[in-house]
N, C-alpha and C positions, 0 to 999 in steps of 0.2 A: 665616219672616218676612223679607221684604225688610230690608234695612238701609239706616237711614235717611244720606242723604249730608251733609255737614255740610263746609261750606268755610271755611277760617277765614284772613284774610286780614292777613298782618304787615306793617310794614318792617322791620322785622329779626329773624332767628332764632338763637335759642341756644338750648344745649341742656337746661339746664332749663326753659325751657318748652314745648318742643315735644315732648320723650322721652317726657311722661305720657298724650300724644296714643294712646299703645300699648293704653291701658287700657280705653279704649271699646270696651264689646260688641256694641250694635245700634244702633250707630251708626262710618260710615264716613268719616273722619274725612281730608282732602283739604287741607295746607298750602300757602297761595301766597306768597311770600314775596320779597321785592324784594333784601334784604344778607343777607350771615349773616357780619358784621361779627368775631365774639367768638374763634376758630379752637378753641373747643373741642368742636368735635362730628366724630365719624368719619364715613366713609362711613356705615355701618352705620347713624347715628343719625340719617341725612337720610330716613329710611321716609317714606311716602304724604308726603312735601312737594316741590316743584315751585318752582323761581326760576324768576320771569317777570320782564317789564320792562313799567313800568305802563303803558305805550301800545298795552301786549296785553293788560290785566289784566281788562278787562269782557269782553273775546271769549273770552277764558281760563276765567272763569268760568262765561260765558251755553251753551259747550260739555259743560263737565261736568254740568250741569242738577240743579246743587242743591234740596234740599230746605231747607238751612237756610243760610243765609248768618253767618258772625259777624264781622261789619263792624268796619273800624277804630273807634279814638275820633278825635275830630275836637281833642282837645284836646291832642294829645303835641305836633302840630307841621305845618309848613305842608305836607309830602308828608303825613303823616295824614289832616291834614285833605282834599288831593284822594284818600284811599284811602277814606276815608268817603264821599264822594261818589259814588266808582265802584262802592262797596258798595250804597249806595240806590237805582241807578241800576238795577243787576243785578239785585237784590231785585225792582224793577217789572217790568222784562224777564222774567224767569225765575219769576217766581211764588212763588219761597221765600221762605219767614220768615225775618226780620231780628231776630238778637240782638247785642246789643253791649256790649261789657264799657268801664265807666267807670274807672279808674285814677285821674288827674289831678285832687288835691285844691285844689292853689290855688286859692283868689278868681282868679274872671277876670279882675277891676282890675287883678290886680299882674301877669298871664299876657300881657297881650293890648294892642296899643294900640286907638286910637280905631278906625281902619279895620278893625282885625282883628273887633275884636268885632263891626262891624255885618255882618260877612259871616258869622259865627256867630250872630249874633241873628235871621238870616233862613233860612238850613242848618238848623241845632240845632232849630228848634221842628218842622219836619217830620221831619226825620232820626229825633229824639227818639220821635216822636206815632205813626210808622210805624213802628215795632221792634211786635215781639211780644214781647219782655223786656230789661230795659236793665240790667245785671248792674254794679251798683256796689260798689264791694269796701272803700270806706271815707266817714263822712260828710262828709266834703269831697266827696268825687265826688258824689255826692246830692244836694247844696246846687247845686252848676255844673251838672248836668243839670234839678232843679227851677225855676231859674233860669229856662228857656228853655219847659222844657213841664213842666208843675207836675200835667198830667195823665197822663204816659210811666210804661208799666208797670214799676217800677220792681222788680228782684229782688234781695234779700241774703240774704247768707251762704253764698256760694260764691267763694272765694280763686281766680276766674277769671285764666286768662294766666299768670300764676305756678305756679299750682295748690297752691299748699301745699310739702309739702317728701317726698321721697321716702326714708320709713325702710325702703325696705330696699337703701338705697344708702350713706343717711346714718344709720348707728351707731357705735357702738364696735367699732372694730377694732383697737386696741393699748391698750397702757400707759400711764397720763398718766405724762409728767415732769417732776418735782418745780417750781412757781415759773414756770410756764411760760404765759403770756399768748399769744392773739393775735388780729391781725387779719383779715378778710377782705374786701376791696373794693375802690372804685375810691380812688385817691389821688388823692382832689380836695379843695379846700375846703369844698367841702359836706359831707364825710363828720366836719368837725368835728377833722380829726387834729390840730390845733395844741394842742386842748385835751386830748386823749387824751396825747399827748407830755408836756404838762405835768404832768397826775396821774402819768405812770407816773413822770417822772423824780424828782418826790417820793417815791414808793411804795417806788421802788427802794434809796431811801437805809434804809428802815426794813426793808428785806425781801432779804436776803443771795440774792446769783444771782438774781433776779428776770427772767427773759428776755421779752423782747416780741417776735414775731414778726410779719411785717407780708409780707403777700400782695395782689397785685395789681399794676399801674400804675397811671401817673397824671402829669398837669403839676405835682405837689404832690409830687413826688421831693426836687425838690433840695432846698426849704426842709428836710423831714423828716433828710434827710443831714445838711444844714448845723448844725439846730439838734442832732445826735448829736453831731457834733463840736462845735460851743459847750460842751453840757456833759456831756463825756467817757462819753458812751454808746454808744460802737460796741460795746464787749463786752458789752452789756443788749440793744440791739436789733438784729434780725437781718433782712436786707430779700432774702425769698425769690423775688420777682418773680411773675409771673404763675401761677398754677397751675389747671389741667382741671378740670371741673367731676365728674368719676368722682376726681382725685386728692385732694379737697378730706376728705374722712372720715376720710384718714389725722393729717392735720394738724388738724384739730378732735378728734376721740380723746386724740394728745399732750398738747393743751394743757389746763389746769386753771379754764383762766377763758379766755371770747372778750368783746372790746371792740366795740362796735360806735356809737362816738359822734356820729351825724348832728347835725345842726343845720339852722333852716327858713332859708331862703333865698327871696328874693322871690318867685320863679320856679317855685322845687322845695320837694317837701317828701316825705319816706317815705312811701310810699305803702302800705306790705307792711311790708316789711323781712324778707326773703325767708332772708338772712343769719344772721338770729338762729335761725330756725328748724332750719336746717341744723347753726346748734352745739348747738343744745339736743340733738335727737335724738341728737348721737354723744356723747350724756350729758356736753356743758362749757355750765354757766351760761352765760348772756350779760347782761355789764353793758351795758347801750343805755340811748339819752337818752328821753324826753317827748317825742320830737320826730315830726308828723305823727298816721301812723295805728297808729305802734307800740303805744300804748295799748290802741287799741283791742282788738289779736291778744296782748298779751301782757300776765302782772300781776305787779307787783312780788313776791318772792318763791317764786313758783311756776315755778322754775327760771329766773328772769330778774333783775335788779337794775335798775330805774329810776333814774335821776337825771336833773336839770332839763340843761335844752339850755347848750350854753356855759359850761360849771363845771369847770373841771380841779380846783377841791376835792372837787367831787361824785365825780367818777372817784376821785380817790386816797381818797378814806373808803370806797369803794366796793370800792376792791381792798386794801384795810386788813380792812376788815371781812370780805370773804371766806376774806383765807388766813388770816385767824388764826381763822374758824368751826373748832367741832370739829364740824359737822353736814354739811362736803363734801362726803361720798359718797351722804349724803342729799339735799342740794342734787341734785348730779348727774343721780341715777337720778329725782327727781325732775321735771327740766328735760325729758327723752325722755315721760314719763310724760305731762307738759301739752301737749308740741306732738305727739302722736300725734291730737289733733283735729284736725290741718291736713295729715295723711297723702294725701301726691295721686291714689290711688285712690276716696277717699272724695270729693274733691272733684271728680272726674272721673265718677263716678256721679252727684252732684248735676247735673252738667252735662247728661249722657245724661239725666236726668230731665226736664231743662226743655224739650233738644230735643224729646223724644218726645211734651212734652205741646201743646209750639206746634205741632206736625206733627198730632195731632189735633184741637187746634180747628182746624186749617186744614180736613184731610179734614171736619169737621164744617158749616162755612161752606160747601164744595163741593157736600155732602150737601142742606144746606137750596138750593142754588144750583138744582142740579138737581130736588128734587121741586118749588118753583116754579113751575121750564121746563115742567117737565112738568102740572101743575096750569094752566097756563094753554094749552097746547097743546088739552089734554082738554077745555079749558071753550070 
């Protein structure tokens, strides 16, 4: 059986989302991609993907003669939104099925000004109306694309573009040690760390060696430094800098509890929370806020800790309560146990299913197209 070709078109690539791309069976899977911003992907990890520049991007396309197109969202941002465009554009050209995955839960009031939105209020209701499956991965994205076409076929429950989290990259592969907390993201203010710093440096007084380790960058360095030294925490937390997205299983294993405290912001809001997942599976809880779609993918207790957005008490009760549980190993093995639902083969199969099924209503509309032709020929 031919295999079906499937274009999937980014502005930026990293590599946990593109690596899972490996998993598709019958389906051929063709990356276009504009930056690969993030430096964690090898040679090795760039397979079937292709950097173009978007003034080639419809020729690019209309070349390799897809069968399915997966077109940007038109709501990440203004180059989005022209990669949406050149995505619809292709789709008509080319005659492939359009699917397109929703991410983006903000209201569009608080996203978009006056001009912006009327140029999406006139895009979005065709863009939308013309997909053959519009892959929303949380109900905020549902709301913004019902918003515009309240008739768009709408598909959930598939952790598209992120894909879930890959357990058999991300497990336990060492030893926890003892007290040992930590971070993994960007260091911005959106991730909430003002109020994470605050719970820990409580926690820390009641919890001898308590270590916080914090991964990533960010414009939100220096405050985090500064307030270390305000109040005498350089030997509590430890700022490991950037780390690969293959070295990330080591340092979640270590640790005995991961923080992951976002907060909604006018603009942004979790849309996944891609992070948590990734510590549950190498068996470390993750304490995460309320904030966004977290809810939705994760439940209080069942290898995760909720607390309300913006609460550095909620954090430190939070991490109180856990290391003085006597049920931690339970917790733990736990945490892998619940997010093996979000395994990215699983969700890479759900994908393969949807492409295979728009490809045949398609052959099926061709099918009715031609007996037709032919029925009015004869007559």
């Amino acid at each position: 059986m031919k295999k079906i070709r499937a274009v999937f078109i980014s502005e930026a690539i990293r590599r946990d989302s593109h690596a899972p791309l490996r998993f598709f069976k019958d389906v051929e899977p063709v990356h276009l991609y504009l930056n690969a911003p993030y430096g964690d992907m090898s040679k090795e990890d760039f397979f079937g993907s292709r950097q173009v520049k978007i003034n080639n991007l419809l020729s690019e396309i209309i070349a390799l003669k897809p069968d399915v197109i997966q077109g940007a969202e038109p709501f990440g941002s203004k180059l989005s939104l022209k990669l949406a465009y050149i995505s619809y554009k292709a789709a008509r050209k080319t005659g492939a099925k359009l699917v397109v995955p929703i991410l983006e839960n903000r209201p569009i009031e608080e996203r978009f000004n006056t001009f912006q939105k009327i140029i999406l209020k006139f895009f979005c209701k065709t863009y939308f109306n013309s997909a053959s499956a519009i892959v929303v991965l949380n109900r905020g994205a549902e709301v913004n694309v019902k918003r515009f076409a309240p008739e768009a076929k709408i598909k959930r429950g598939i952790v598209w573009g992120v894909w879930g989290v890959d357990t058999r990259l991300f497990k336990k592969v060492c030893g926890k040690k003892p007290n040992t907390i930590i971070y993994v993201g960007r260091w911005i203010e959106d991730k909430g760390l003002k109020y994470m710093l605050e719970g820990f440096k409580k926690a820390q007084e009641k919890i001898p060696n308590l270590l916080l380790r914090l991964a990533g960058q960010g414009d939100f360095e220096g405050y985090m430094r500064d307030y270390c030294g305000t109040n005498n925490l350089e030997k509590n937390v430890e700022f490991i800098g950037m780390v690969k997205n293959t070295a990330l299983p080591k340092y979640f294993s270590e640790a005995e509890l991961s923080i992951y405290p976002s907060i909604t912001q006018k603009r942004w809001e979790e849309q996944v929370g891609t992070v948590n997942f990734q510590s549950m599976a190498c068996e470390t809880p993750a304490l995460t806020t309320k904030s966004g779609a977290i809810p939705e993918y994760l439940q209080d207790g069942e290898g995760a800790i909720l607390v309300d957005e913006r609460d550095s008490e909620a954090i430190y009760g939070g991490i109180i309560s856990y290391f003085a549980s006597k049920e931690k190993t339970k917790l733990q093995r736990r945490a892998r146990q619940f997010v093996m639902r979000y395994d990215i083969k699983g969700e890479i199969e759900k994908a393969e299913k949807l492409f295979i099924e728009v490809c045949k209503k398609n052959k099926g509309v061709h099918r009715e197209q031609e007996r037709v032709a032919s029925n009015n020929i004869n007559n």
